[in-house]
Phi, psi and omega in degrees: 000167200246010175213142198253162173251182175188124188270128144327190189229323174274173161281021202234122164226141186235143193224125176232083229279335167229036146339331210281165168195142157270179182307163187275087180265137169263131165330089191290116178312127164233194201293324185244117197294130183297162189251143147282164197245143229250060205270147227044035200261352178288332172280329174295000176260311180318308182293298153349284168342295228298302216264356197222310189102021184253163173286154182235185190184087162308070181290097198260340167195026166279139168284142169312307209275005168271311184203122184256121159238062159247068132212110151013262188275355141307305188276305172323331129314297125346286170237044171323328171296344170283322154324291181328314187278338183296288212295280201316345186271291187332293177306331160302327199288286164340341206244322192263333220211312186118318202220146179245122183256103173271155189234083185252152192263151159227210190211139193219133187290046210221138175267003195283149172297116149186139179249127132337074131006100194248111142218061178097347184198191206239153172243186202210175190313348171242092177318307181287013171229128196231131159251200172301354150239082166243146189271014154223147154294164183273012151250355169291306185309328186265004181232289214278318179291330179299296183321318166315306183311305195293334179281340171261359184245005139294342201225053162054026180260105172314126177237112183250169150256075190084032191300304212216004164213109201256352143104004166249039167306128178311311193302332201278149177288349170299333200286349165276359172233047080325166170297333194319309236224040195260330182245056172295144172296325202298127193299295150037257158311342190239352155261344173292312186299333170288312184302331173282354158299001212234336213266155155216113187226148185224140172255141171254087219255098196238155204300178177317297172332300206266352165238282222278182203282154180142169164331321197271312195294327181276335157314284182295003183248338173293330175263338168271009174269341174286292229287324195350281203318322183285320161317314177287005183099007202254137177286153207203142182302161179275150099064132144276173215272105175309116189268180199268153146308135170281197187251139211287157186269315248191120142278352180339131180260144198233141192203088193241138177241103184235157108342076195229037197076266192254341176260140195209143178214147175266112133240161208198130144217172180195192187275356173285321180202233164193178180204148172224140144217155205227110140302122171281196153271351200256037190049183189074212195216124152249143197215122168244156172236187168169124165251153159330021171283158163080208182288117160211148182269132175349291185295339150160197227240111141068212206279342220269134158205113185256087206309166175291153167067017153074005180315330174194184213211136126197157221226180160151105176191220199250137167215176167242125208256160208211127168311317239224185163236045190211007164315309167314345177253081159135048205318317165297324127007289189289277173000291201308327198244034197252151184260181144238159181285144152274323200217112211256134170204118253206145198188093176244189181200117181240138171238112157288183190260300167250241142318307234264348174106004184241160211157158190295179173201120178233164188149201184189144166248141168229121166288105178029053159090016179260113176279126161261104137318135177221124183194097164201230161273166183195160187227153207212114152235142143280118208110160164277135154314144191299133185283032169284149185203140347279173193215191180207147194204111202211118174229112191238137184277133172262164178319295200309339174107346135325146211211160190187117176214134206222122202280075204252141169292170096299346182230349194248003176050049160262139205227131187202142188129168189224167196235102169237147212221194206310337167288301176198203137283139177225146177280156179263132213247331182159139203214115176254148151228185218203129175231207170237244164250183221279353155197063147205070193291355174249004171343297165228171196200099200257155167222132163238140168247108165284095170326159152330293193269027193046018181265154176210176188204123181257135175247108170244133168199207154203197176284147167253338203222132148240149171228121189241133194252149154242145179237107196274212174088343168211181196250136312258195199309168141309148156229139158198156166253128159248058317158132173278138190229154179249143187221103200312133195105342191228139172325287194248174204301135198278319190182214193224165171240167156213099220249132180220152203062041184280000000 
């Protein structure tokens, strides 16, 4: 079998069920999206162990899409032995201490420092008061998950309690120290459920930042080496007052799209999250995610903050960095092979020229103490993009100091967007563009606009920077592109494009 056990010192047993990863072969996206595998969290449970004394129980390399084992009657079916090393650590834990605390780890794609909480049930405006079905007691929930909480949002870790994965799915393996599965038939099951009763278990579902090795990862075993005693069951004063979130204004999406010579950048906020991403000059990708979890502010996500009209971007937290621009069509892949920014930090400033959303951009990034200039162009938008699908969407600066930013139907030739040059602004009246092939369609590229006011204007160029995203969940996938451009005769970059449904 392919996950190992490791017996403790402590009451803390840690179970990390989708560690496993095979060599990195890439997949083919099909009609049903493959799960990902939890990557790195099998070394980071090892380490946890290290730093704690606790027993482990370990997936170092079966694929999830093989045998997923956080879901119940999969792994009981399958792999019963992994329920056995389970009931054994457990029962040792129990045997040595009276009461046992399981911990299982996982791993959630997001670059903001922040771990979820799981325990088993859904929560109310007070995390730390818990009923009966729930996978801790109330006093563990008012000693060991508050003391968690506080270590971790000491040491700059977003800590949520069930924000987005509360771990109570009939299926989920926390559910075996509930009440739920005590009268199963499988013997199996229903003796690991008699031993939770005895049990306090929690899931820990943490970002990107907190598994790979580095600052941020040490940051979390540092808050669980603070938390321990209360992990173990020992009393601790009670909980301050969890604070709320604020309330979102706007789903409105806030945006700047800037241009810099060799550097080219994205930032988004919107009412789900945020995103910041940088093409350096020397290639590959730098990337923050970020979701609305915990305490935020309109203006932003995590480290990410984007004044109205995009007056100014500025960032400072952790990213993750990518050799390629191609993670995304195969993301677990890309992951596998991703570095992290510890401490990534961004400072723009956009003056716009008019109306119309285009304007300079100055400022500067520094990547773990690597200074970037930034001084070009930007594009600023407020609001959503015209919902036609699929589409192309390009907004560009021209040599002359024209400007053009233009919405195209692909199957349905709807043009919506304006073009403005040394006469005015003109509404866009109709617009073909021309790509290339189906996989690199912006290699080269033509775009013609046809004005109002009957004048037109052709545009040749191609990508300087791509990013091609696959989106699974349906047959077949999303493709979509993104990509920075050059528009032939001029040295630096005109904007940024986007082709979505290809």
């Amino acid at each position: 079998m392919s996950v190992t056990a490791t017996p403790g010192r402590t009451s803390l047993v840690l179970v990390a069920p989708h560690g496993g990863r095979r060599d990195p072969v890439r997949r083919p996206w099909g009609s049903a999206p493959l799960k990902m595998n939890d990557l790195h969290t099998a070394a980071l449970t090892q380490e946890l162990a290290a730093a704690t004394g606790a027993a482990t129980l370990v997936n170092f390399d079966l694929d999830r899409n093989d045998v997923d084992l956080n879901r119940l009657t999969a792994v009981h079916d399958r792999l019963p032995e992994f329920l056995e090393q389970l009931r054994e650590l457990v029962r040792a834990a129990l045997d040595r201490h009276g009461r046992a605390t399981v911990l299982t780890v996982h791993g959630w794609n997001v670059m903001q420092p922040a771990v979820d909480l799981g325990l088993g049930c859904t929560t109310d405006a007070d995390p730390f008061r818990v009923g009966p079905h729930a996978a801790v007691s109330p006093a563990f929930a008012l000693g060991g998950v508050a003391a968690f909480h506080r270590a971790c949002s000491a040491r700059g870790i977003t800590a949520t309690v069930g924000a987005r994965y509360p771990a109570r799915a009939k299926e989920n393996l926390i559910q075996l120290f509930t009440a739920r599965h005590r009268a199963d038939p499988r013997p199996l099951v229903r003796e690991l459920a008699a031993l939770g009763a005895r049990c306090d278990a929690m899931q820990l579902e943490l970002s990107i930042p907190l598994r790979w090795p580095g600052a941020w990862r040490q940051r979390l075993i540092d808050a669980c080496v603070e938390a321990l005693p209360a992990l173990a069951g020992e009393p601790v004063p009670p909980p301050d007052a969890m604070p709320l979130a604020d309330d979102v204004a706007s789903s409105a999406r806030r945006s700047l799209e800037f241009v810099a010579g060799d550097v080219a950048g994205l930032a988004t906020l919107d009412a789900l999250g945020g995103r910041l991403l940088l093409f350096p000059p020397d290639g590959g990708l730098v990337l923050f995610t970020g979701e609305r979890i915990g305490p935020c502010a309109t203006d932003a996500v995590a480290g990410l903050c984007i004044e109205p009209g995009a007056a100014r971007v500025r960032f400072d937290g952790p990213m993750a960095r990518f050799a390629d621009t191609t993670p995304f069509v195969d993301l677990e892949h890309g992951l596998g092979s991703a570095g992290l920014v510890q401490r990534a930090v961004l400072d723009l400033r956009f003056t716009p020229d008019d109306g119309t959303g285009f304007g300079s951009v100055a400022g500067e990034a520094v990547l773990d103490g690597r200074r970037l200039a930034i001084r070009g162009s930007g594009f600023a938008v407020e609001g959503t993009p015209p919902l036609v699908w699929p589409r192309m969407r390009a907004a560009l600066r021209l040599s002359d100091g024209s400007t053009v930013s233009v919405t195209l139907g692909l199957q349905d030739g709807s043009a919506t967007g304006f073009v403005h040059d040394a006469t005015g602004i003109h509404a866009v009246a109709s617009a073909e563009a021309d790509t290339g092939p189906a996989d690199d369609p912006l290699r080269t590229f033509t775009l013609q606009v046809t004005m109002a006011n009957g004048h037109a204007l052709h545009v040749r160029g191609a990508a300087m920077h791509r990013l091609p995203v696959v989106r699974g969940g349906s047959a077949p996938p999303v493709r979509l592109l993104y990509a920075s451009l050059r528009l032939d005769g001029d040295q630096e970059p005109a904007g940024w494009c986007e082709l979505g449904g290809l």
